[in-house]
C-alpha positions in Angstrom: 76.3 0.9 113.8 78.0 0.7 111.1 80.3 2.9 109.4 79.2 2.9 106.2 75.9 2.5 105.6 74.0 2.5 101.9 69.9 1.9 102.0 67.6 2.2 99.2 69.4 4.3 97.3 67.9 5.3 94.0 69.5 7.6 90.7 68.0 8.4 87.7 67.0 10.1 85.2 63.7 11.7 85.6 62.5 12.6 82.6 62.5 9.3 81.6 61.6 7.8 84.8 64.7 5.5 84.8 66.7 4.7 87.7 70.4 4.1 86.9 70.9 2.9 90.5 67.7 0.9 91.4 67.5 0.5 95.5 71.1 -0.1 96.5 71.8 -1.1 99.9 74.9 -2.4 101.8 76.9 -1.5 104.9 80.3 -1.4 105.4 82.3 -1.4 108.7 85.2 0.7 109.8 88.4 -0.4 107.8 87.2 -2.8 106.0 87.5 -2.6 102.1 84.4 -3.3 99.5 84.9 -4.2 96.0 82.6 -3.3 93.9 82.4 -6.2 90.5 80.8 -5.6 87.4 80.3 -5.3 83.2 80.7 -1.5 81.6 77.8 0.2 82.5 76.2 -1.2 85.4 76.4 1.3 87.9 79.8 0.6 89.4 81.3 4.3 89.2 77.8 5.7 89.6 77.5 4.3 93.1 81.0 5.2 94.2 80.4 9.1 92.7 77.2 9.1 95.2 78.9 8.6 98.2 80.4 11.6 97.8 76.5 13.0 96.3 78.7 14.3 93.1 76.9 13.4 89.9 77.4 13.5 86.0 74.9 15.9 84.2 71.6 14.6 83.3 71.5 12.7 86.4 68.8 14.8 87.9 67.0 12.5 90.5 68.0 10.5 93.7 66.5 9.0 96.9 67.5 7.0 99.7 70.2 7.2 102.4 74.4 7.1 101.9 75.2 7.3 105.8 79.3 7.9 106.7 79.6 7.7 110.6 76.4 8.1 111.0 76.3 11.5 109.3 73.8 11.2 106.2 75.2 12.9 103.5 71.5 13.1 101.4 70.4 15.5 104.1 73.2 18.2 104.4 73.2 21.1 102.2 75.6 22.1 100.1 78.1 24.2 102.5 77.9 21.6 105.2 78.9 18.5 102.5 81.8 20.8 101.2 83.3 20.0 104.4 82.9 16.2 104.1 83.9 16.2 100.9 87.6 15.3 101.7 87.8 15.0 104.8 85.1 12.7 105.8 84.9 10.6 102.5 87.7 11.2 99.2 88.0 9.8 95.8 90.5 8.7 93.4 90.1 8.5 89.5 91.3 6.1 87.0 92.8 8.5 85.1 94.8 11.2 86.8 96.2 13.5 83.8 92.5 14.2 83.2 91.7 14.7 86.5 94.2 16.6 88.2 94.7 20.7 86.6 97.2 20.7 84.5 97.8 24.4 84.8 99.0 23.9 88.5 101.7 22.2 90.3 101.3 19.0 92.6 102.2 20.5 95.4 99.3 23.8 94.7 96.8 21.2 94.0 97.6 19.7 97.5 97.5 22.9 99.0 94.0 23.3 97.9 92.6 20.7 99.7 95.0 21.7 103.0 93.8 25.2 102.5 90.2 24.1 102.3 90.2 21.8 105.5 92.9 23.2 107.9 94.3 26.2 109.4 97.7 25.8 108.6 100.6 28.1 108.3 102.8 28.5 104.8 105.5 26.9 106.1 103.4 24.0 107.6 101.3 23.6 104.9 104.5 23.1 102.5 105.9 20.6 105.3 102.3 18.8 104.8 102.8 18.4 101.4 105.9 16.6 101.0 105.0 14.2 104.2 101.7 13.1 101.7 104.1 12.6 98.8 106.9 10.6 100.9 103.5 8.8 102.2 102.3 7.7 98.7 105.6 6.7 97.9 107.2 9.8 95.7 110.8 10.6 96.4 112.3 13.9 95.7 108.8 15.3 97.0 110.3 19.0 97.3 111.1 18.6 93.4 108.2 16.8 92.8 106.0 19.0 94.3 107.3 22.0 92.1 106.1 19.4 88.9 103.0 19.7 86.4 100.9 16.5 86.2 101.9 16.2 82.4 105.9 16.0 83.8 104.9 13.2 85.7 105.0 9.0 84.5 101.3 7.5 84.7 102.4 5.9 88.1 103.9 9.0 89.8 100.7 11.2 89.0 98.2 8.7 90.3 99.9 8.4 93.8 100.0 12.3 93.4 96.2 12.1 92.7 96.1 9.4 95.9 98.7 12.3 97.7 95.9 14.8 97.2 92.9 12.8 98.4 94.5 11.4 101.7 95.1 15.4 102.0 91.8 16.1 103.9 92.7 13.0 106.0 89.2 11.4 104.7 88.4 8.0 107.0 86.3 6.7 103.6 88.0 6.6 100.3 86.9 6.0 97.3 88.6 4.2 94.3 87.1 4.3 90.9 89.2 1.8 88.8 92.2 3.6 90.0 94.8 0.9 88.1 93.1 0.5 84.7 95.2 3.1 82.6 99.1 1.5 84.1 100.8 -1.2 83.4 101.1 -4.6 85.6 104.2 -3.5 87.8 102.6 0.2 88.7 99.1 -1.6 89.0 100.7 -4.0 91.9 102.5 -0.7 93.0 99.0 1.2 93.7 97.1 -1.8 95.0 100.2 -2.8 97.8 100.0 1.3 98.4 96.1 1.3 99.1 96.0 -2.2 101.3 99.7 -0.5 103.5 97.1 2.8 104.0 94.2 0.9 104.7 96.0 -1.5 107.3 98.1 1.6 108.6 94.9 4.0 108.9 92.4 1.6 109.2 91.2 3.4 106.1 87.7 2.3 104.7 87.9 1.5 101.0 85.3 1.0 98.5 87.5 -0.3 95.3 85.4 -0.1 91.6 86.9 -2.2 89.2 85.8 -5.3 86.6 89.0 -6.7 87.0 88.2 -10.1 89.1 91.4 -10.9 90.1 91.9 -7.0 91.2 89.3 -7.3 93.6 89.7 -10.7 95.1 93.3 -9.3 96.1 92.3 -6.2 97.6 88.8 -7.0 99.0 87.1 -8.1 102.6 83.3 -8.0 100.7 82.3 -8.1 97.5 79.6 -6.9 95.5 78.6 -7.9 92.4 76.2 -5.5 90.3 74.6 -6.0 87.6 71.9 -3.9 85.2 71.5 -0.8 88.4 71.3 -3.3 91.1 73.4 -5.6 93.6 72.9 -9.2 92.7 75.1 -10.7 95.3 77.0 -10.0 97.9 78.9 -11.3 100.5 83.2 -12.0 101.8 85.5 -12.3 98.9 86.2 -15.9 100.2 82.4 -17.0 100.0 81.6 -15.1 96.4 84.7 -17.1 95.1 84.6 -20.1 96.1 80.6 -20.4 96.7 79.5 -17.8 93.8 75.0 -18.4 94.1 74.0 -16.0 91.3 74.6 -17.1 87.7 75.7 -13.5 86.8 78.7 -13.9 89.3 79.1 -17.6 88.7 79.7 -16.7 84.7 81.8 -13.8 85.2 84.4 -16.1 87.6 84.1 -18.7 84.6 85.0 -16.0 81.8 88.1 -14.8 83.9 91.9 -15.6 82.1 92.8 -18.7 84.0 97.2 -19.7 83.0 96.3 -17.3 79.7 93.2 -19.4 78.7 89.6 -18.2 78.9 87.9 -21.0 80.0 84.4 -19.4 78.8 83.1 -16.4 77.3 80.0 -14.4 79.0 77.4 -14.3 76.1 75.2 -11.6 75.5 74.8 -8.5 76.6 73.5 -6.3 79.7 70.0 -5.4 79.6 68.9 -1.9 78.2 67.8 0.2 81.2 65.6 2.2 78.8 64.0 -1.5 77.9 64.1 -2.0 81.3 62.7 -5.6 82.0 59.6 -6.2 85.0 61.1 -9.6 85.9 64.9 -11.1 86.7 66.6 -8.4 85.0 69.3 -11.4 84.1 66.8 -13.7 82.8 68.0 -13.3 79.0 71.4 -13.8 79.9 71.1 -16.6 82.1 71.5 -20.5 81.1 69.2 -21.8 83.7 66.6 -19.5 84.1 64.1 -19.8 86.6 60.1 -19.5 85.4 59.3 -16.5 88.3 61.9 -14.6 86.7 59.9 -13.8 83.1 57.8 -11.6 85.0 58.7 -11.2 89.2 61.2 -9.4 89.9 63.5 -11.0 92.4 64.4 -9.8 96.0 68.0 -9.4 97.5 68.2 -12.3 99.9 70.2 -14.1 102.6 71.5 -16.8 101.6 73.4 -18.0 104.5 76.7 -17.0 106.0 75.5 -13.5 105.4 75.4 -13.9 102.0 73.2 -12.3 100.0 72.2 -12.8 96.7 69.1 -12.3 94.1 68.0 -15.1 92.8 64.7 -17.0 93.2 66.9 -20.5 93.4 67.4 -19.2 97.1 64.4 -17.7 97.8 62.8 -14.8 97.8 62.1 -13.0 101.4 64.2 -10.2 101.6 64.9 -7.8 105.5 66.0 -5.1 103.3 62.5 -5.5 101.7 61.5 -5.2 98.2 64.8 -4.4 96.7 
């Protein structure tokens, strides 16, 4: 069984009938760390927000199954997830000055969390916090505790924000482009920080980012989205170095190779309002096949477990009509 496990899972927007998420299904297993590739607006940060079942307003449908431990989230109400939330499964943000209350300390906003999950004394609770802050890498944790988010540099407050989510002592964490807003030397900071907690805790990561090189360092899987949908997936190894769909073969081609671009991905992702029947990549792609006008193609294996959707390699899918 494993520990994470994602099947047919659909979000949208049902007054328009669209599904932002269109039958998403993967599994994860315990301690191992998922990156999650794709454009702006493909439903990266969409898919991590549900495995918590927190959505942005105007979301107001969803289906299918997010299962963590074998505890499916879609079915608990909303007293019983407000004790998962955190403890079972936490996320961090990209940006943490938006995120984290600026009218509250780091250490209160820590305490929060501690308050919410444990029964813990004053005196322990305080002891709690600074152990997360020395954890994440903050020195000076009784002083930094006592600080606002706003007297804090853009690398101190996100490993506050990463502080505050390990908190609940969650076995699933989340990470929703958690480097973009720093520069290189914090970036390489946060990502050694998340793969020392993930070997340490055998934490299970799923890591949202469009930065290619991001993910191939911090990633076991990847899985490449495009338009609402997975179109491949499989080890960071095999998507690298045997990338099957043209969507994930273009966006390794388009990545800064010794400061040069070597091509530029042309046009741009399909309108989900427009939403196409067929290969939902077929405008994009430079060698399309003739199915994919009007069929829309399945999420195959590949080989290797390695799935992609593309008629090139088939089209009989076990997940089933995805």
């Amino acid at each position: 069984m494993p520990f994470l496990e994602v099947k047919d899972l659909i979000i949208g927007l049902k007054k328009r009938n669209i599904p932002l998420i269109d039958k998403v299904s993967f599994t994860l297993e315990k301690g191992e760390i998922l990156g999650i590739l794709g454009e702006s607006g493909c439903g990266k940060s969409l898919t991590g927000f549900s495995l918590l079942r927190l959505f942005p307003s105007g979301v107001s449908y969803y289906s299918g199954k997010v299962l963590i431990d074998n505890i499916d989230l879609y079915s608990l109400s909303e007293k019983e997830l407000s004790k998962i939330r955190g403890k079972k499964v936490a996320i961090i943000l990209q940006d943490p000055l938006s995120s984290l209350n600026p009218v509250l300390t780091i250490g209160e906003q820590i305490a929060e969390v501690l308050k919410h999950h444990f029964n813990l004394n004053s005196k322990n609770r305080r002891e709690r916090i600074y152990e997360l802050l020395k954890e994440v890498g903050i020195s000076e944790p009784e002083i930094r505790a006592k600080s606002y988010p706003h007297q804090l540099s853009g690398g101190l407050r996100q490993r506050a924000m990463i502080a505050m989510a390990l908190a609940g002592e969650p076995e699933l964490l989340v990470a929703d482009e958690p480097t973009t807003a720093l520069d290189l030397t914090l970036q390489i900071q946060i990502l050694e920080l998340l793969k020392d907690l993930n070997q340490k805790k055998s934490l299970t990561i799923v890591f949202i980012s469009h930065d290619l090189g991001v993910v191939r360092w911090i990633s076991d899987k990847i899985a490449v989205f495009y338009a609402g949908e997975i179109v491949e997936i499989a080890s960071t190894e095999e998507v690298f170095n045997n990338p099957l769909h043209p969507y994930t073969q273009a966006l390794i081609e388009s990545y800064p190779r010794e400061g040069k671009i070597r091509k530029i991905l042309k046009g741009s992702p399909v309108n989900l309002l427009q939403k196409p029947s067929g290969c939902r990549y077929f405008e994009r792609c430079e060698n399309p096949c003739k199915e994919g006008k009007n069929i829309h193609p399945d999420l195959i294996n590949a080989g290797k477990n390695h799935w992609v959707r593309c008629f090139k390699y088939g089209n009989v899918s076990v997940f089933g009509r995805n």
